[in-house]
C-alpha positions, 0 to 999 in steps of 0.5 A, spaced: 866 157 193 870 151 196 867 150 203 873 147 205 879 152 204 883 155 210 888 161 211 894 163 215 894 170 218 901 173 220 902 178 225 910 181 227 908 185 233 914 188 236 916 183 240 913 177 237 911 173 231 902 170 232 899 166 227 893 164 226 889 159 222 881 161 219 877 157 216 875 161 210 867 161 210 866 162 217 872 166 220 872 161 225 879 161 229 882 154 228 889 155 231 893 160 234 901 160 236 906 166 238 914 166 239 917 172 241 924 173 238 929 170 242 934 176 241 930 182 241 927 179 249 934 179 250 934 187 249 940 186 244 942 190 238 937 196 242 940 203 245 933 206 249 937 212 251 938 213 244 932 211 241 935 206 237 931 199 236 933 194 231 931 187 230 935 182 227 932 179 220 934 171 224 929 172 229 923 174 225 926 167 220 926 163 228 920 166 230 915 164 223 917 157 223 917 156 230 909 160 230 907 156 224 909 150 226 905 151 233 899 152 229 899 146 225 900 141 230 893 144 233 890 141 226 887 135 225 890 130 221 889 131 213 887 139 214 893 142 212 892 140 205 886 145 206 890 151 208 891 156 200 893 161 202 898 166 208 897 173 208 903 177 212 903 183 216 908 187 220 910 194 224 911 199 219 915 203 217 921 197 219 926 197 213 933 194 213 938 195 208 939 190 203 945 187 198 944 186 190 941 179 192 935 182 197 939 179 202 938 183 209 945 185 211 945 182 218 944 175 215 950 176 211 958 174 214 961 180 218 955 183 218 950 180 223 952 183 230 952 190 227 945 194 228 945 197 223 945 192 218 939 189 220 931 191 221 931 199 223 923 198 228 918 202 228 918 207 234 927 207 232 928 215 233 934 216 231 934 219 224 930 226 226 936 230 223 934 226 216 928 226 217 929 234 218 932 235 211 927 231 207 922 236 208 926 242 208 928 239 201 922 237 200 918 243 201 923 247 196 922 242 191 917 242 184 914 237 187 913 236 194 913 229 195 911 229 202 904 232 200 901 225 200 905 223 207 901 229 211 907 235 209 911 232 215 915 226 213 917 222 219 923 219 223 920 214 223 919 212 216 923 209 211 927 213 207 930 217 213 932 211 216 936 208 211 939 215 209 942 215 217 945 208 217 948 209 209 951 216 213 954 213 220 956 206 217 962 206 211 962 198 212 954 197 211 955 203 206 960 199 202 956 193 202 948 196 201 944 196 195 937 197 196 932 198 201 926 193 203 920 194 208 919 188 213 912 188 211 916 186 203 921 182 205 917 176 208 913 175 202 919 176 198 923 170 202 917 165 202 916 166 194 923 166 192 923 173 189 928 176 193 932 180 188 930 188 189 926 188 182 922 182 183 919 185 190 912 186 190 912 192 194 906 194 199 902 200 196 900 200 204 908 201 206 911 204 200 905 210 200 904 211 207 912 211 209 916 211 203 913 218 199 910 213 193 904 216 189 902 214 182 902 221 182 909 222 180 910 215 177 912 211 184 919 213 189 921 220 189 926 220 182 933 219 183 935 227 181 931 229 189 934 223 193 941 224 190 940 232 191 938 229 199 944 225 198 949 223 194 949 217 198 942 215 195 944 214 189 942 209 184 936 207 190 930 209 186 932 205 181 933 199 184 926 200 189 922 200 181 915 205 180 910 199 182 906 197 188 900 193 189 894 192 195 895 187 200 889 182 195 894 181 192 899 174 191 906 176 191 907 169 188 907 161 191 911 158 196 917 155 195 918 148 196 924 150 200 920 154 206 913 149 205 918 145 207 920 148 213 914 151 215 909 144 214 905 147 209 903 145 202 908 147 196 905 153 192 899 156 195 899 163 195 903 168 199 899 175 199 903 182 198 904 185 205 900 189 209 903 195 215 899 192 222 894 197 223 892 197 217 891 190 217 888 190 223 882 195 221 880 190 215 880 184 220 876 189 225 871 191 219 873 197 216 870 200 211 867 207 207 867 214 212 869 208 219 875 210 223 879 204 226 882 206 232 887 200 234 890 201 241 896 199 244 902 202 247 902 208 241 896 207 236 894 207 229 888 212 227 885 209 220 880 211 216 877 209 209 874 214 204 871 213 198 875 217 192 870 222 190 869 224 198 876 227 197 877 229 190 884 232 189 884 235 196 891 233 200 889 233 208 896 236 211 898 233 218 897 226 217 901 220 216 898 218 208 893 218 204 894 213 199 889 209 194 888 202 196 892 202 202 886 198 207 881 196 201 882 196 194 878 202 191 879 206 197 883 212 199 886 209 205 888 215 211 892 214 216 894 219 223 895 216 231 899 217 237 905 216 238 904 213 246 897 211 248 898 205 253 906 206 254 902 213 258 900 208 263 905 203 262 910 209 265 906 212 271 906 205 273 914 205 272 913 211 276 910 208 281 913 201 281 921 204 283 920 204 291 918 196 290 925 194 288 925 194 296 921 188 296 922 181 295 922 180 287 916 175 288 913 181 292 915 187 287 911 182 281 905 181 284 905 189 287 906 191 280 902 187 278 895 191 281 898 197 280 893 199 274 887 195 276 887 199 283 889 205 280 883 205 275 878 203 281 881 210 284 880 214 278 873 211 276 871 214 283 874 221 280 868 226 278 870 230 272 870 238 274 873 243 269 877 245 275 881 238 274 889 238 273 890 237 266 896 232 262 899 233 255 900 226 252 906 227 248 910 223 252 914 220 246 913 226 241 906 227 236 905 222 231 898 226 228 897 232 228 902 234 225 908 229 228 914 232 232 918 227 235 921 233 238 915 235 243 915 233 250 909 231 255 907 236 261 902 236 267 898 242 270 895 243 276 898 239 281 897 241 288 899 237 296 892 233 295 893 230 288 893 223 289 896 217 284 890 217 282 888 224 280 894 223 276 892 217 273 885 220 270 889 225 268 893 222 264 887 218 261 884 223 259 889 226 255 890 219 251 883 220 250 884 229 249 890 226 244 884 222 238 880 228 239 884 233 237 886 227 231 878 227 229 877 234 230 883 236 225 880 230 220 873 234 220 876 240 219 879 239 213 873 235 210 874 228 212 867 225 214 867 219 219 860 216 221 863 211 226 869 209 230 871 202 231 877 200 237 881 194 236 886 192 241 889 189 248 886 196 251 879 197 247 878 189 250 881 190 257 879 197 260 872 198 260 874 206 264 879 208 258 874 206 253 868 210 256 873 215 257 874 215 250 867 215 247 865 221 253 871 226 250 871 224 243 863 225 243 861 218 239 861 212 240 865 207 240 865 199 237 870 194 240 871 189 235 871 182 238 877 180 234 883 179 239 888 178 233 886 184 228 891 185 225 892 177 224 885 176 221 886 182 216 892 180 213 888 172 213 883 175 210 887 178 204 890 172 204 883 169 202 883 174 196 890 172 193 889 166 194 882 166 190 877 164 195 874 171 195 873 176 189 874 183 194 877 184 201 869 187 202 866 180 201 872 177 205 871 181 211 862 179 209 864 172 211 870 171 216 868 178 220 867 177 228 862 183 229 863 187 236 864 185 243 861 192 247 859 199 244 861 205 249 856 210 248 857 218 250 855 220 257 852 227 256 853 228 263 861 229 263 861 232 256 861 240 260 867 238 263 870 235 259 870 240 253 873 246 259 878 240 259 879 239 252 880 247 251 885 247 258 888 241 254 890 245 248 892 250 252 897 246 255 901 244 249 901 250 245 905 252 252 909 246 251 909 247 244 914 254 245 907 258 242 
């Protein structure tokens, strides 16, 4: 191998576009940079009252250039002609209508002010109605082809989107041609093969959030999309029945953007890859592990070898699809749909008198919020009589997602202080990735141990020992700050050619564990009456 070959990793968060340069033998972190998107930041485009979170497709153009060219100015002279290869990962499932070329439509004339032409996010909940109607269909239909999505097809996720816009826009529905995922687009823009039948699409974002399997030889047919809707006619054919894992190349960089972004011309751009499953190869994934990346909502991916699961179909998670984290395989995925935007809101709680204050006052009051809160929590013995919170503040994403369900909290008395509602609702995050776990043993899924990855494994210690106390395993915390960047880097290496598989990739450029939390048997009494007090809670607010 050439000891002198570097790799660009990607990451488009929600709010932002990181990259990261590594040195491919060592894994080491030459150079980082981020850029916020401009528009986003402003809030335009966005309706939180109606759930509707769009992203404009200039932004995520600004935001690489600008990231991009903030890493290789860290460089030494001469060392970006050892750069071989970018790898590409963002939020999922982001898709965006297209025209005949693969142009997003927001970046055409008279489109780029209206929200439905552009990139519809992740956490976007405005399509539940359609969602609704993909799986009654679905489940009446020769094949289910929501079988390898969990049974549950979500808002969230490709199809349901793209139906919803097509439905409440004529003039996007005048004009679309096909549909493509962020995570598609961005290689297909820095390859030139923009055209819909030249995507080379994610087997990551195509199995877990579009209903592909090779199965049923690709997409959903044309036949069961037009039943859902004559507006989806012609789709399928335009999407093609092909996908590929992340090692990939999607093909070369153009002269045009290595131009822009100060790279050298033709090195190879990976096939994309969804954030969380990216940051569970960067933090070492592999067979029977189960990654946890933590964050405001978080992602559960487990890897299991093809014989462990045979022809079995795991209900009630989000995807099982071959290849979609490590070539070779059988990639899960499950999650919550709100983990630290549980703290975030009961800090905003907190935060409303302090709008009295002075604005330097109220920032650096808010500020110490969590921290005094954790230090009062901490202090809080675990007692099976404790008040209990549900944490299904935005909907269930795993087991079995409903956007439609609600939070609760039990138990609330005239000396229950901030705190006790805090360690509640901690607690109930961690209650959350158990009932996950327990679901995924039930029907067969052995997981040996659990990896967590992200700004809260890194940064709270009382929210990860809380964690491996109630899901009863310990915990590794990657040391990695960029997962998910260091993932889509690491099968950028592999297109690229410098390893032959993500697992020799991972060998070489991994960065090991910070700290393991280990479960403290002394709380494990507590916490199980807990947990079952939990799961009594939300079958009430569940209507059961």
């Amino acid at each position: 191998m050439d000891m002198e070959k570097l790799v660009i990793g990607i990451d488009y968060g929600t709010d932002s576009c990181r990259a990261i340069l590594l040195d491919c033998v060592s894994g080491k972190e030459l150079a980082t940079a981020i850029s916020y998107y401009p528009r986003w930041k402003k809030g335009l485009y966005c309706d939180p009252s109606a759930n509707r979170y769009r992203q404009h497709p200039q932004d995520y153009i600004d935001s690489l250039e600008q990231a991009v060219k903030g890493a290789l100015e860290q460089l030494p002279a001469g060392m970006v002609r050892k750069i071989v290869g970018i790898g590409i990962d963002t939020t999922g499932s982001t898709p965006c209508l297209t025209d005949r070329d693969g142009t997003p439509l927001a970046l055409l004339p008279g489109y780029a002010d209206d929200p439905d032409a552009m990139f519809i996010l992740w956490k976007d909940h405005t399509s539940i109605c359609e969602a609704d109607e993909i799986n009654a269909l679905a489940h009446t239909w020769e094949i289910d082809y929501t079988s390898r999505s969990g049974g549950i097809y979500s808002s969230e996720w490709f199809w349901a989107k793209a139906l919803h816009v097509l439905r409440a826009n004529e003039k996007v529905r005048e004009k679309a041609c096909s549909i493509i995922e962020h995570c598609d687009w961005m290689p297909a823009l820095l390859t030139g093969n923009l055209r819909p039948e030249k995507v080379k699409r994610s087997r990551c974002a195509a199995g877990h959030k579009g209903m592909w399997a090779s199965a049923w030889g690709g997409y959903p047919p044309q036949d069961f999309l037009s039943a859902l809707d004559p507006l989806l006619e012609g789709f399928s054919a335009r999407l093609g029945g092909e996908t590929y894992t992340s090692d990939v190349s999607a093909g070369k960089l153009t002269e045009e953007w290595a131009g822009r972004l100060g790279l050298p011309q033709g090195i190879d751009v990976a096939v994309g890859i969804i954030d969380a499953h990216a940051g569970a190869v960067g933090a070492g994934i592999r067979a029977n592990t189960m990654v946890k990346i933590i964050g405001t909502s978080t992602c559960d991916i487990v890897v299991t070898p093809k014989e462990d699961i045979a022809e079995k179909l795991i209900p009630g998670i989000s995807g099982q699809v071959d290849g979609s984290v490590i070539p070779g395989l059988i990639g899960l995925e499950a999650g919550q749909s709100a983990f630290g935007d549980v703290y975030a809101w009961w800090k905003e709680m907190l935060s409303w008198s302090l709008r009295l204050l002075p604005e330097r006052q109220r920032t650096e009051a808010a500020a110490q919020i969590l921290p005094e809160l954790t230090v009062e929590a901490e202090k809080l013995p675990a007692t099976e009589v404790d008040m209990v919170a549900g944490d299904w503040l935005n909907g269930r994403r795993t087991p079995f997602a409903d956007l439609t369900l609600k939070g609760g909290i039990a138990g609330i008395t005239l000396a229950t202080t901030p705190a006790h509602i805090y360690k509640s609702l901690v607690e109930a995050t961690a209650f959350g990735s158990r009932a996950i776990m327990e679901h995924l043993k039930k029907e067969g899924v052995q997981v040996n141990e659990v990896i967590g990855v992200g700004g809260i494994s890194l940064k709270s210690p009382y929210v990860m020992q809380t964690l491996s106390d109630i899901m009863g395993v310990p915990i590794k915390v990657a040391a990695v700050q960029q997962a998910g960047a260091l993932g889509a880097a690491m099968c950028a290496a592999v297109s690229a050619g410098v390893f032959d598989t993500v697992e020799a990739a991972q060998e070489s450029m991994g960065q090991g564990y910070s700290v393991v939390y280990t479960p403290r048997a002394e709380k494990r009494e507590a916490y199980t009456a807990l947990y079952g007090k939990y799961r009594e809670l939300n079958r009430f607010l569940e209507g059961k």
